[in-house]
Structures are given as structure tokens and as C-alpha cells.
C-alpha positions in Angstrom: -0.7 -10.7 14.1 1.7 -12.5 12.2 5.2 -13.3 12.9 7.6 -10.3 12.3 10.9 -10.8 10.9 13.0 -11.6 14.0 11.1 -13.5 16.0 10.9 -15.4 12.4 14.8 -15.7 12.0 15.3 -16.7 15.7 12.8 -19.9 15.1 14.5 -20.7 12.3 17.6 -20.7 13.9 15.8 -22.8 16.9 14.5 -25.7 14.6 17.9 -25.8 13.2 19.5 -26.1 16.2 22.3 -22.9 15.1 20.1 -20.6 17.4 23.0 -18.9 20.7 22.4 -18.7 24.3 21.0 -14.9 24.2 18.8 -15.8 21.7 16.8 -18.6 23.0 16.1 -16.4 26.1 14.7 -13.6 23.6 12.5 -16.4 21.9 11.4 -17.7 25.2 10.6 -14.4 26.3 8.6 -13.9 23.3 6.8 -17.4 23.6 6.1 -16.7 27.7 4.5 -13.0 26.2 1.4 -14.7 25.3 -0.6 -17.8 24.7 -1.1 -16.6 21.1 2.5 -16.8 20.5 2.7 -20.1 21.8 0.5 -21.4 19.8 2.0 -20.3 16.8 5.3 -21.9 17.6 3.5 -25.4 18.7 1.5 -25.3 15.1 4.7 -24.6 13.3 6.7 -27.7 15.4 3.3 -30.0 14.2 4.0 -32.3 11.9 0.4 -33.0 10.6 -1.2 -29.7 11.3 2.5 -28.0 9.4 2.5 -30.5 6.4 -1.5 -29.7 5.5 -0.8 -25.5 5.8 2.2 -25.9 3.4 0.8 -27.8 1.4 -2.4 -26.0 1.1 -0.5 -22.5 0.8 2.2 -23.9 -1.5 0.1 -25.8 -4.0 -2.6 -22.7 -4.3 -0.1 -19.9 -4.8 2.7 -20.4 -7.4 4.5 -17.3 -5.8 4.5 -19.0 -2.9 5.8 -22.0 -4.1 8.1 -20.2 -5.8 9.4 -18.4 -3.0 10.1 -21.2 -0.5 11.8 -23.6 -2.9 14.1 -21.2 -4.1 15.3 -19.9 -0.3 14.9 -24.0 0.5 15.5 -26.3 -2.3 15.6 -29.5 0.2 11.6 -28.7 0.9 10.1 -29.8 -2.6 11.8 -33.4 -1.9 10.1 -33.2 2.2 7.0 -32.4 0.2 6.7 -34.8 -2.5 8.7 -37.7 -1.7 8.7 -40.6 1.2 9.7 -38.6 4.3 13.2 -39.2 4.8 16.0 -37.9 7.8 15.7 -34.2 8.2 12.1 -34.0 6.7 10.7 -32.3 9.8 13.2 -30.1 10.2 12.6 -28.8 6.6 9.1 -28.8 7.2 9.5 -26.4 9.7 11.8 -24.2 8.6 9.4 -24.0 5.5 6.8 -22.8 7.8 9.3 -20.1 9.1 10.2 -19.1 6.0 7.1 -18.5 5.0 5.7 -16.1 7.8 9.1 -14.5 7.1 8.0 -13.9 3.5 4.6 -12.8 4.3 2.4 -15.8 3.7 1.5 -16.5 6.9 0.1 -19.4 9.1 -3.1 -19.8 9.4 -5.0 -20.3 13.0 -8.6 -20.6 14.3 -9.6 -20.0 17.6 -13.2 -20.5 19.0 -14.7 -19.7 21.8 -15.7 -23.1 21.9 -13.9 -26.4 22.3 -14.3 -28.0 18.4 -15.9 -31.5 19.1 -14.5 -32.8 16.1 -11.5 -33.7 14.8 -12.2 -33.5 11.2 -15.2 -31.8 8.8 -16.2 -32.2 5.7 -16.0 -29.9 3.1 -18.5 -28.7 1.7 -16.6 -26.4 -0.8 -16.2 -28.6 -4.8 -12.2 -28.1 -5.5 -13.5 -27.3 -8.8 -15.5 -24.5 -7.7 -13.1 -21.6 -8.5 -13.7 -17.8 -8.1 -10.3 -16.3 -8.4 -8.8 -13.7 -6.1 -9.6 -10.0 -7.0 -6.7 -8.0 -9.2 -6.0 -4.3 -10.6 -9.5 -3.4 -11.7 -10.5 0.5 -11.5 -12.3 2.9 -14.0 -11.2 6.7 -14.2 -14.1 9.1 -14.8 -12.8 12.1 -16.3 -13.9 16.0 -16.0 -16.1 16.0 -18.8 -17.8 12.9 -18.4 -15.6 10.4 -20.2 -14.9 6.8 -18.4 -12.0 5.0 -19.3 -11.7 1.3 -17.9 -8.1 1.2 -16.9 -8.0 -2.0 -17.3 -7.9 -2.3 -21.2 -6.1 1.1 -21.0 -2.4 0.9 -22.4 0.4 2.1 -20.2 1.3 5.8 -20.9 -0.3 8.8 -20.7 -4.3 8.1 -21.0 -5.7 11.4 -20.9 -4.9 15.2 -20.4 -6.4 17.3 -17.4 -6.1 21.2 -18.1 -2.1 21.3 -17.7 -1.6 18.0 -16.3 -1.0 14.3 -17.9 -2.7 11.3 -16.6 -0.2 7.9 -16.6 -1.2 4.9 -16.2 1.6 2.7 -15.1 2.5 -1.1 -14.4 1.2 -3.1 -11.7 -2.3 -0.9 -11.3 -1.4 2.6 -11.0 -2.6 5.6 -11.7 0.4 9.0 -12.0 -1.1 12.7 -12.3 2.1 14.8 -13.5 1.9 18.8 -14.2 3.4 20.0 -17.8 4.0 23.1 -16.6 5.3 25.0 -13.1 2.2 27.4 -13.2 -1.0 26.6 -11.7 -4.0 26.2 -13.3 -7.0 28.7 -13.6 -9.8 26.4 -12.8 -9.8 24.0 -11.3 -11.1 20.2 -12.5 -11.9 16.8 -10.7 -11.5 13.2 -11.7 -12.9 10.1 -9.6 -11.7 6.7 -9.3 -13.4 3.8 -8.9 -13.1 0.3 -7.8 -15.2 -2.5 -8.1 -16.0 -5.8 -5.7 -13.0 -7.6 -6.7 -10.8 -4.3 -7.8 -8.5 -2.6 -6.0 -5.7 0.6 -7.2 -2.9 2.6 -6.7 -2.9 6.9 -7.2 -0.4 9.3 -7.2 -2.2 12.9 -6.5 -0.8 15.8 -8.6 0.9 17.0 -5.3 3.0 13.4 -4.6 0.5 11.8 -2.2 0.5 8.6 -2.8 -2.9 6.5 -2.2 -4.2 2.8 -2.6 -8.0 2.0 -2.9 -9.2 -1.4 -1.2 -12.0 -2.8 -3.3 -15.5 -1.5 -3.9 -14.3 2.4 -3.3 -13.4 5.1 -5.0 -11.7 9.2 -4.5 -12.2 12.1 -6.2 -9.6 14.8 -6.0 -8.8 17.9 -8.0 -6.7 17.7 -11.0 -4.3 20.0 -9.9 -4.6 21.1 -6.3 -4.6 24.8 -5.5 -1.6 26.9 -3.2 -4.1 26.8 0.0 -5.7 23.5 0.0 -5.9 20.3 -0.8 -9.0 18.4 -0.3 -10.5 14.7 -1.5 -13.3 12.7 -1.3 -13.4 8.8 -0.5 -16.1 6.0 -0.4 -15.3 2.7 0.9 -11.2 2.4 2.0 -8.1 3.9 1.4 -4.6 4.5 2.8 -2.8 7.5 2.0 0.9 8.5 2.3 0.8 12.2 2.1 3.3 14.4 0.9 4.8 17.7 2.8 3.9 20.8 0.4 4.8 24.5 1.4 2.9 27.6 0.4 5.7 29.2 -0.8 4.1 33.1 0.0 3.3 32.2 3.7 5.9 29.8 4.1 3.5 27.4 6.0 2.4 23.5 5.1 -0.5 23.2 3.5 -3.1 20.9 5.0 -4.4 17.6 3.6 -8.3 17.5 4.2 -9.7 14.0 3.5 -13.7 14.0 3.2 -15.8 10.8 3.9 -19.4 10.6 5.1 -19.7 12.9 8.1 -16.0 12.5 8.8 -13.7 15.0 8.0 -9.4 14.1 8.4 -6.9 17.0 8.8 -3.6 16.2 8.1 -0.3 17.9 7.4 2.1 15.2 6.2 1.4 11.4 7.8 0.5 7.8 6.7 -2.9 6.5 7.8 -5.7 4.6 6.7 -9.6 5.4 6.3 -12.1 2.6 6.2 -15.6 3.7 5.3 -17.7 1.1 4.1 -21.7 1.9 4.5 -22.2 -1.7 5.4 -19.7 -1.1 8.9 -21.0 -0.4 11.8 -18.3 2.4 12.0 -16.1 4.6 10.1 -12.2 3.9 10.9 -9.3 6.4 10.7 -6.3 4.5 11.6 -3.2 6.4 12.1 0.7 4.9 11.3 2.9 7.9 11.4 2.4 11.7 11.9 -0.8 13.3 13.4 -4.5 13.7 12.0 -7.1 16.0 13.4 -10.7 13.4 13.0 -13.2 16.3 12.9 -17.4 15.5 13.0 -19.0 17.4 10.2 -21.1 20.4 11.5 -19.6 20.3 15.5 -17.2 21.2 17.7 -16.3 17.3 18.2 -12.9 16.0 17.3 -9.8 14.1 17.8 -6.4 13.9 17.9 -4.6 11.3 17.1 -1.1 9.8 17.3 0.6 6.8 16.0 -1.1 3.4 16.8 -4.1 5.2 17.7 -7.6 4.7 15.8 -10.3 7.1 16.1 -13.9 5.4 15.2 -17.5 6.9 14.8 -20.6 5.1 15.6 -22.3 6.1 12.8 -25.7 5.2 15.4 -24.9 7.0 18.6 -22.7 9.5 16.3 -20.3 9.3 18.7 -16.1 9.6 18.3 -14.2 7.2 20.5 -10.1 6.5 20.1 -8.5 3.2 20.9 -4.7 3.1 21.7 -2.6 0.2 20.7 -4.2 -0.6 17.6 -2.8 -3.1 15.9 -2.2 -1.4 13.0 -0.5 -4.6 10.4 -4.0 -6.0 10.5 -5.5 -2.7 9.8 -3.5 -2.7 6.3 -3.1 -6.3 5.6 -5.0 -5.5 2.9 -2.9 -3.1 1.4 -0.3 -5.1 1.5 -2.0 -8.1 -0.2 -3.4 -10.4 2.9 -6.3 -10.4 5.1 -5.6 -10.9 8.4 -8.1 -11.3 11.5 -7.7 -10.8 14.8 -10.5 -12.3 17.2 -12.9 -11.5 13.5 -16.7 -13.2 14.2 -17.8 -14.9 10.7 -19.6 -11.6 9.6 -16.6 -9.8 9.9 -14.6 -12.1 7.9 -17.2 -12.5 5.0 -17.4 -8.8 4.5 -13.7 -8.6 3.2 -14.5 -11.5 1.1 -17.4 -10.4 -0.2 -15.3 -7.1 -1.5 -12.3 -8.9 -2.7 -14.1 -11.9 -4.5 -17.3 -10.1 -6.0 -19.8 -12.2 -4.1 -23.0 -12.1 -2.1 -23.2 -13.8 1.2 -26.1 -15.8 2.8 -26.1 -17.6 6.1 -29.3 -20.1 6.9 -29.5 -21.6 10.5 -27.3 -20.5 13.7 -24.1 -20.3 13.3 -21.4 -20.8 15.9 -19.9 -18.4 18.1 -16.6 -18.1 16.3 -13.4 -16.3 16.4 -11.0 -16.3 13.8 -7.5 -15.1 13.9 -4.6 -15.8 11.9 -3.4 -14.3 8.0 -4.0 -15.2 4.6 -2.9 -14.2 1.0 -5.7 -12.2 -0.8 -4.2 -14.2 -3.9 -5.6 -17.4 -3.1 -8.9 -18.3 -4.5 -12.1 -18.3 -2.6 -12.4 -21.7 -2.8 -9.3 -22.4 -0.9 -10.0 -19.6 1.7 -13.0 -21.4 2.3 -11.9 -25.0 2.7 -9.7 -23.2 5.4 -12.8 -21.7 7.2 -14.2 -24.8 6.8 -12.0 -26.3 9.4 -13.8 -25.1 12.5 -17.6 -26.6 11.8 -18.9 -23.2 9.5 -19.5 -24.4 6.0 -20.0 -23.3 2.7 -21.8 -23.6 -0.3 -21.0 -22.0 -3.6 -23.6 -21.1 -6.0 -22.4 -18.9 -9.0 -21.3 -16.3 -7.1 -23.4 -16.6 -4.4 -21.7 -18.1 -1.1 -24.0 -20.3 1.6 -22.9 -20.0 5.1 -24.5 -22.4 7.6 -23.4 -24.3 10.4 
């Protein structure tokens, strides 16, 4: 998992030697937690390993770049110019600054030694399939599609009593015209494609973001008992509290996905339901959920940091504790990060996000991969990245060739 915050601050402080007495013992207690965390200190203190990751990070994202030299001015000169006094130092703190800002450092780990010290890459630089964006199309009650994305902002459509917005930075706003509730009620689904992904705000204030390649539909104006939606492929919800005013009593939150069925009364948690998973993931952040099997008796409770998961083969409902739940919404929050992720595992999310089709020819090797990435750079750079630890690639159109 990446680097929060303080642990962030105190290595900066470390590198430039400003870090106090207390605070070298809660870095050192931080490094002596795990060998993971060692190793991300030693790969930010390497000079080779930390020039090639800023460079490669800085050069393919110009937020990025953008980011660092305006906290760090004296780092464009470390980066571009004869190294001078000071240069690692800079370097470093770059690196810092970075996992501070979100970007992360990336790290491979195999469960094999890597014989070699360097690989070649198979990937062309000029082979470029950009990142995924705000991509989704609204399908209306009566049939009508709009693509949002040649949809102005402003209100798009109208729903019985209720206006459809479409806002900056991909999102989608259902507001009510008037304090009375409708007499029938309506549904609207939206969509996103491999490479897409959105933002909705339900009629009720629930706020939801759709991962690529999956869609909800949801009343357009939900009704004084219930409130019920549908999903396909991933989502993570903030929902809002809402009181039936007569019985003076929350309503519920029913999310609907496969033979999964969520219960919730007010909590942030996120659903991953993709048909090409082995399992169906309901990952819970704050509040409670009730995970309910469609057609049984068999559910589950859970808490925060728990995830409930059902084998959609042996239909069975087991819950994990501890979950890290960061790399559960990396994506949501505009990274992918892996955790001890086999190549398959990996490929899936970037088959999603980059609108591709995978094929892997010969065996490939028994690989984990762990560390976090922007979803903004493009494929071609992720790859050159993957690249490192003897798996390579092969683009063709949009067609990526895995082999070892």
C-alpha cells in the first residue's frame, strides 16, 4: 500500500536531515514493521533505481510534473542538468513528495529471484493507447440514449418531476422541481464503457462513481419506503441518511448485483462485480451492510475493513478482516494499485481502463506485483514498467501480447 501522509513527511524530514529525536524512532518503528516498508525506504534512498521512477512518472504525466516542481523548484535542475551538490538529496525528497501527492512508487516483487539485471522492451515508445477518461452514456425512461460525452453541461433531460445535470469533471446530478413525490415511478441506466468511467448523484443525495465497463440503474425519484439499484461491473457508493418522515425510521439502501443483494442504512463501501472475477466483492469503509444471497437464509454482516466475497462456483459467502481497503478504491481515486496481484490480475484492470484485449502465448512466470500507479499514464508506459521483471509485451492495435 502506498505511503500515507506521515510516514511521507517524516522521510522527508529524514533525507533532509531536519527530522527530531521522537521522530526517527516512529520512522524506525515503521521501517522495523515490515520488510515491505523497508523496501520502500531503500528504493527511495537509490540513486539509480529513484532517478529512472521520477523520471519515468514525471516525464509521462504533466500533472505530475507539475506538481513536484512547483512544491520543489531545485528538482527540474537535479533532473536535467549535470548532477551537482545536493542532487540526491533533491532526488529524494522528490520521491517523497510524490507518494505524498499520490503518485506513488512503483515496486515488483517476484517469487523468484530476477536473473537479470536489465530486459528489453518490447513495448515501441510510439505505441500509445492513452489512459481511459469521463466516458458514459445515459439511457433514458423512454428509450432515448444520450452520450454524455458530447452532452453540454446543464440540465440534459427531464424525468417526470426531476432535472438531469450534467456537470464538470464527469458527473451526472438528479435534482427534484418539486417537494412532492412522483406518481410513478421511472428508471434511467448508466453506462460505462472499457475505457470510461462516471460520477452520479441519486435523486436522494447518494453519491456514486462507476469504474469502467459498468453501469446502475436506479429510479428516477426514489419512493418514501425504499430505495433500490442495480449495478454491473464496479461501483462505490456514499449513501445518504434519509428518514421516512410518517414512521420516523431510515430508509434502507438495497444495492442489487448478480445473486448479491447489499442492505445498507447510511455507509461508504464498494461493490466489485465483474462476470470475468472469480468472485463478487463488497468492501466495506464506514458504517454497516447486511451482504444477503438471493433466494437463502445466507448472509453477512459486515464492519469497517471487512470484505465479504462470494464464490460465484461453490456459491459460498466468506468475510476477510483487515482488508486493505486504499487498494480496494485505488481506482476511484485515479490509481491502480496491487498488492501481491499475479499478471492476470493485473491485466484485467487494464484491460477495463485502456479498451484492450489481452493474449498470453507460452508460460509465464510466477509473478507478484505490488506497488501503485496513476490510471493517467498511458498503456505504453505501464507496460514498459511491467516490463521490468522478464513479462513482456506486444502491442497490436489494441490488442496486447503477453509472453515471457
Amino acid at each position: 500500500m502506498p505511503l500515507n501522509n506521515n510516514i511521507a513527511d517524516l522521510i522527508i524530514k529524514h533525507l533532509q536531515e531536519t527530522i527530531t529525536a521522537e521522530e526517527s524512532i516512529t520512522l524506525e518503528q515503521w521501517l522495523a514493521a515490515s520488510e515491505e516498508n523497508r523496501s520502500k525506504f531503500d528504493r527511495i534512498a537509490n540513486e539509480k533505481t529513484l532517478r529512472e521512477d521520477l523520471l519515468s512518472f514525471i516525464e509521462s504525466d504533466q500533472r505530475i510534473k507539475e506538481r513536484v516542481y512547483a512544491k520543489l523548484p531545485e528538482v527540474q535542475d537535479a533532473l536535467i542538468v549535470t548532477p551537482k551538490r545536493n542532487y540526491m538529496r533533491w532526488l529524494s525528497v522528490a520521491a517523497a513528495v510524490l507518494v505524498v501527492g499520490g503518485a506513488g512508487i512503483w515496486m515488483l516483487r517476484s517469487k523468484e529471484a530476477s536473473t537479470t539485471k536489465g530486459t528489453e522492451q518490447q513495448v515501441p515508445m510510439a505505441t500509445t493507447i492513452p489512459a481511459g477518461g469521463n466516458k458514459a452514456t445515459l439511457t433514458l425512461a423512454d428509450g432515448t440514449v444520450i452520450d454524455l460525452d458530447k452532452a453540454g453541461n446543464g440540465t440534459i433531460a427531464t424525468e417526470g418531476k426531476t432535472k438531469v445535470n450534467k456537470k464538470e469533471d464527469g458527473q451526472l446530478e438528479y435534482k427534484s422541481t418539486t417537494s412532492t413525490r412522483q406518481s410513478s415511478i421511472t428508471y434511467n441506466l448508466l453506462s460505462t464503457p472499457r475505457g470510461g468511467q462516471y460520477q452520479l448523484i441519486l435523486p436522494d443525495g447518494s453519491k456514486v462513481w462507476l469504474n469502467a465497463a459498468s453501469s446502475i440503474k436506479y429510479p428516477t425519484a426514489f419512493s418514501d419506503n425504499e430505495r433500490i439499484v442495480e449495478i454491473t461491473g464496479e461501483a462505490y457508493f456514499e449513501i445518504a441518511n434519509v428518514i421516512n418522515k410518517a414512521e420516523n425510521e431510515k430508509v434502507p439502501f438495497v444495492v442489487k448485483a448478480n445473486e448479491i443483494e447489499v442492505e445498507v442504512l447510511g455507509t461508504h463501501f464498494n461493490m466489485n462485480v465483474y462476470s470475468d472475477e472469480d468472485a463478487v466483492r463488497t468492501t466495506l469503509l464506514e458504517g454497516r451492510v447486511k451482504l444477503k444471497l438471493n433466494g437463502t437464509d445466507t448472509y453477512s454482516i459486515l464492519q469497517p475493513g471487512q470484505q465479504a466475497t462470494w464464490n460465484k462456483k461453490s456459491d459460498e459467502i466468506k468475510k476477510f478482516r483487515d482488508v486493505d481497503v486504499e487498494e480496494v478504491v485505488a481506482w476511484k481515486n485515479g490509481y491502480f494499485q496491487f498488492s501481491n496481484s499475479d499478471i492476470k490480475a493485473v491485466m484485467r484492470q487494464l484491460e477495463r481502463w485502456y479498451d484492450v484485449k489481452v493474449e498470453y502465448h507460452g508460460t509465464l512466470p510466477d509473478k507478484e506485483f505490488v506497488g501503485t500507479l496513476p490510471r493517467s499514464l498511458d498503456l505504453s508506459k505501464v507496460l514498459m514498467l511491467l516490463e521490468k521483471q522478464n513479462v513482456h509485451f506486444k502491442i497490436d492495435g489494441r490488442k496486447i501480447i503477453v509472453s515471457p
